[in-house]
C-alpha positions as a printed Julia matrix, in Angstrom:
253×3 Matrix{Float64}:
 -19.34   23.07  -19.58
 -18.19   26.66  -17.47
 -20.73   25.09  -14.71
 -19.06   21.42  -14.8
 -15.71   23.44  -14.66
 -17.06   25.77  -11.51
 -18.37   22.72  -10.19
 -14.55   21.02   -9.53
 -13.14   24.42   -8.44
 -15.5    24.5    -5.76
 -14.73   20.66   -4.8
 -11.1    21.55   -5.02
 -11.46   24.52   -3.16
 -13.89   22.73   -0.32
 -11.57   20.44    0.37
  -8.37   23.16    0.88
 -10.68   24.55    3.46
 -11.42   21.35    5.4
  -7.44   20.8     5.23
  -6.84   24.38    6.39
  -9.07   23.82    9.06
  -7.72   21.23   10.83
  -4.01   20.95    9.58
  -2.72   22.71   12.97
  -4.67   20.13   14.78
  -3.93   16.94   13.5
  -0.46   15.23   14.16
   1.81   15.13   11.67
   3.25   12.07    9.88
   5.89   10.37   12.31
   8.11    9.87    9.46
  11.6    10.06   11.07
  10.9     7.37   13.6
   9.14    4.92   10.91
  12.19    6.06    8.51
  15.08    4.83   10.77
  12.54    1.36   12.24
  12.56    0.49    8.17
  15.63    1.6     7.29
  17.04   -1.05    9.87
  14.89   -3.79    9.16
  16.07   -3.38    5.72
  19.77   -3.38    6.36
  19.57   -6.37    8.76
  17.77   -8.38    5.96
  20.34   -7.41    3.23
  23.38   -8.3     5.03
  21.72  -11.42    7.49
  19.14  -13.33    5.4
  19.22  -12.32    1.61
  22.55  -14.3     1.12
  21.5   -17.4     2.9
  17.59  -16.74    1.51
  18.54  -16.37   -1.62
  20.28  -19.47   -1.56
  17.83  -21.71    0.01
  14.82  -20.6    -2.34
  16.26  -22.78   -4.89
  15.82  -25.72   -2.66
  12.39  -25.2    -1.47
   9.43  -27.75   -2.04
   7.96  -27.6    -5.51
   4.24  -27.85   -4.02
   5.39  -24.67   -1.8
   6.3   -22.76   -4.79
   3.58  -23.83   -6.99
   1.44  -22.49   -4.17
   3.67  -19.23   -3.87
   3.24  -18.78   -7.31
  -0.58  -19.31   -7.47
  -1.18  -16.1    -4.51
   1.76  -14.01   -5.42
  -0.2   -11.76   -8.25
  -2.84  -10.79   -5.11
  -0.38   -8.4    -5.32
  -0.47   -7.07   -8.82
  -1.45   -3.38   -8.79
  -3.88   -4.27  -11.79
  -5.81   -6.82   -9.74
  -6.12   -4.51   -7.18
  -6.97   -1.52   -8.81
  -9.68   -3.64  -11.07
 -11.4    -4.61   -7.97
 -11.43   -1.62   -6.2
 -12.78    0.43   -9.17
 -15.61   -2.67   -9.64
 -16.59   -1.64   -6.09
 -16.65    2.37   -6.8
 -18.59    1.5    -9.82
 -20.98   -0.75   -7.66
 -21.14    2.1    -5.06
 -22.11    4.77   -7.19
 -24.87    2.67   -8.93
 -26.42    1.61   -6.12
 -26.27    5.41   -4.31
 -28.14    6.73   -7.56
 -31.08    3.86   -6.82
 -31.5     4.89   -3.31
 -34.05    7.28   -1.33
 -33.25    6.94    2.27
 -30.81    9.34    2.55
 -29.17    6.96    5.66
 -28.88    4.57    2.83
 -27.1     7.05    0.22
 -24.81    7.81    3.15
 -23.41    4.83    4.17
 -22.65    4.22    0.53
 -21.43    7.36   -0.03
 -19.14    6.41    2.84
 -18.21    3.15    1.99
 -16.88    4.85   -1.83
 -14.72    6.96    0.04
 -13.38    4.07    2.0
 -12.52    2.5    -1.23
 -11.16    5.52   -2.92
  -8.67    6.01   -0.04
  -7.57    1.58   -0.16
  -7.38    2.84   -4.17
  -5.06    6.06   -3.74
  -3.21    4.69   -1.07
  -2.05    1.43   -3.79
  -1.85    3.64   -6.88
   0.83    6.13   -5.02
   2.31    3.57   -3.6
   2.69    1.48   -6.61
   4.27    4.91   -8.34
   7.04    5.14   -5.69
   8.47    1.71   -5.86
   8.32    1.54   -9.22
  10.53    4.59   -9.72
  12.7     3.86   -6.38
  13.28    0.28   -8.65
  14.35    1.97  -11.71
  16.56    4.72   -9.99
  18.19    1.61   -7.93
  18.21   -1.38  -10.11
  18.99   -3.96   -7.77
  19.95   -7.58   -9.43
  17.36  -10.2    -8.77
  17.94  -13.35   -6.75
  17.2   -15.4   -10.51
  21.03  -13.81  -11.53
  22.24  -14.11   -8.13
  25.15  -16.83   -9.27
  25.93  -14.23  -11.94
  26.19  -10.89  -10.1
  25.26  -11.77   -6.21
  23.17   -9.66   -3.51
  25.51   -6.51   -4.27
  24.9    -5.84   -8.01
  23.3    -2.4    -8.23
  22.53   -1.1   -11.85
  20.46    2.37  -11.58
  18.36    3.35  -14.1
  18.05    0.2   -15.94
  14.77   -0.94  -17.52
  16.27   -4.29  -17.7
  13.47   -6.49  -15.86
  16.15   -8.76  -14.21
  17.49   -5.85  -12.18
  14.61   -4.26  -10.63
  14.42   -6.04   -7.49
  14.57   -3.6    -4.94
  12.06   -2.75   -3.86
   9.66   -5.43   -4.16
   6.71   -4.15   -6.37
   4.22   -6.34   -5.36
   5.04   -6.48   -1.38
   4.87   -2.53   -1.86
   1.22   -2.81   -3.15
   0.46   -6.12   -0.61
   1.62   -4.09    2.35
  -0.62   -0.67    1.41
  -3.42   -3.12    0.88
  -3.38   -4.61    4.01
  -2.26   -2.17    6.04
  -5.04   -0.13    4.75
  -7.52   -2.92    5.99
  -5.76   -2.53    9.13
  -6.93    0.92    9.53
  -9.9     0.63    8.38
 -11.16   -2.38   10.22
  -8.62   -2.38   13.43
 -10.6    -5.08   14.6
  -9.33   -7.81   11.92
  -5.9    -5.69   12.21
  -3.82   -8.66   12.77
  -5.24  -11.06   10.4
  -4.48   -7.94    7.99
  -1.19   -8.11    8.54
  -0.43  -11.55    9.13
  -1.76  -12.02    5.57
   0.38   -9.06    4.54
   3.55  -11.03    5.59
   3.03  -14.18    4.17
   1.99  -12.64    0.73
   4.81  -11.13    0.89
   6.92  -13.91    1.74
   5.91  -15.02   -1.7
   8.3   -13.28   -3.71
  11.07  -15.02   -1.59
   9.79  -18.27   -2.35
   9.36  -18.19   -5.91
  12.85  -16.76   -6.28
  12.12  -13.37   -7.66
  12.97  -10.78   -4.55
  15.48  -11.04   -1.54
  14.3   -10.53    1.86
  15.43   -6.89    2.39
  13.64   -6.45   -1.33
   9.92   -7.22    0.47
  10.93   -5.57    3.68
  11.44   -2.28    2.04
   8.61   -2.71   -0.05
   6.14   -3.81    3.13
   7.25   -0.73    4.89
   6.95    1.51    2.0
   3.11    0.17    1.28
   2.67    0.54    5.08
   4.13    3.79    4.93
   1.9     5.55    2.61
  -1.05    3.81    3.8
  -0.74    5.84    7.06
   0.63    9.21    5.48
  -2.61    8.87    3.26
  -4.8     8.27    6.14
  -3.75   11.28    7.89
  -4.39   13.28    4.2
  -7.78   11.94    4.74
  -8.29   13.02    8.52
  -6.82   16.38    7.22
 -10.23   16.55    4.54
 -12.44   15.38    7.4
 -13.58   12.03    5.0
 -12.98    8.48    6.37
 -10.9     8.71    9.05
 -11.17   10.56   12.31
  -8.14   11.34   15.24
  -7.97   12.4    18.7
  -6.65   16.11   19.05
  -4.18   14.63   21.84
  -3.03   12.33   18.84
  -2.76    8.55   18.39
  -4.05    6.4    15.34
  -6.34    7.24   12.86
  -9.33    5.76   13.55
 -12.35    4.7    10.91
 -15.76    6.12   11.38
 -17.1     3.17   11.14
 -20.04    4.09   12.93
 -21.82    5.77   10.17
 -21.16    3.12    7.93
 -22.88    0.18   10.34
């Protein structure tokens, strides 16, 4: 038991070294100009399109909704986090069957990849939900009731936790964590990202600036977490003159 115990204090304390190491390298998290970018977007969409959006949802094509309402849960955080932890699982089954050690490696690399998609969803997924209970926005499905200004914080009440959206939150650190990791594909990523998110306006359940704020906020962390993972020297790797985080994906193919 005291050598399982010494065993995590030495992980723990590995990793503060890595981070120590290269903290005064790295660039920091450009969170000021990514702040006031979403923090626009967001006000645009509340006082241009959720009005009008809100409205028109109502009127949209039943076949569009019923296919709205089919993808929309790609965004659940328990769908996510269920496949995700079926690939750890997968990883670390397969790593204990191997001999190669180029083999373990790239397996060992690809679980990491996977941990950092599944940390970047679960924190995210923790921050809306308590930015939606300390704001307790009114959904668009009470909008003839209480309209696109009804604000009741701390409210548990499922009808007025709107803002942000949930599920954009998690769609947006998903994909925008596939972005990173495979910039190749990075515009299918987010192209996928949007409309997913779109979803929530067209089954009536979020206003625009509701899946704007969550998008950036999923986006958000997805970055700040990739530069936490450049920090540790796993996954990720960044010029010293700055710019994106880029994947070692080298290793792994």
């Amino acid at each position: 038991m005291r050598d399982k115990v010494d065993r995590k204090l030495d992980f723990w304390s590995y990793l503060r070294k890595r981070y120590e190491a290269r903290r005064t390298v790295h660039r920091r998290v450009p969170w000021k100009g990514f702040a006031f970018s979403a923090v626009n977007a967001i006000a645009i969409a509340f006082f241009v399109f959720d009005r009008p959006l809100g409205l028109a949802a109502k009127d949209l094509a039943p076949p569009l909704v019923s296919i709205a309402g089919d993808v929309t849960d790609v965004g659940r955080l328990a769908w996510i986090l269920a496949g995700l932890s079926t690939i750890l699982a997968m990883s670390y089954l397969v790593r204990r069957r191997l001999w190669k050690a180029r083999r373990r490696f790239r397996v060992v690399y690809f679980g990491q990849m996977t941990a950092y998609v599944a940390l970047t969803v679960l924190f995210t997924s923790i921050a809306a939900n308590i930015l939606k209970y300390a704001i307790g926005r009114a959904r668009p499905l009470i909008y003839d009731q209480e309209g696109i200004f009804s604000f009741a914080p701390l409210n548990m009440d499922f009808m007025h936790q709107s803002f942000p959206s949930g599920h954009s939150a998690n769609i947006g650190a998903l994909f925008v964590a596939l972005a990173l990791l495979f910039p190749r594909f990075r515009l299918g990523f987010i192209g996928i990202g949007l409309w997913l998110g779109a979803t929530r306006i067209i089954i009536g359940v979020h206003y625009p600036s509701d899946v704007v704020a969550g998008l950036a906020l999923g986006a958000w962390v997805a970055f700040a977490t990739s530069v936490l993972f450049v920090r540790v020297g796993l996954v990720f790797t960044i010029d010293r003159d700055g710019g994106w985080p880029r994947p070692r994906l080298g290793r792994l193919l």
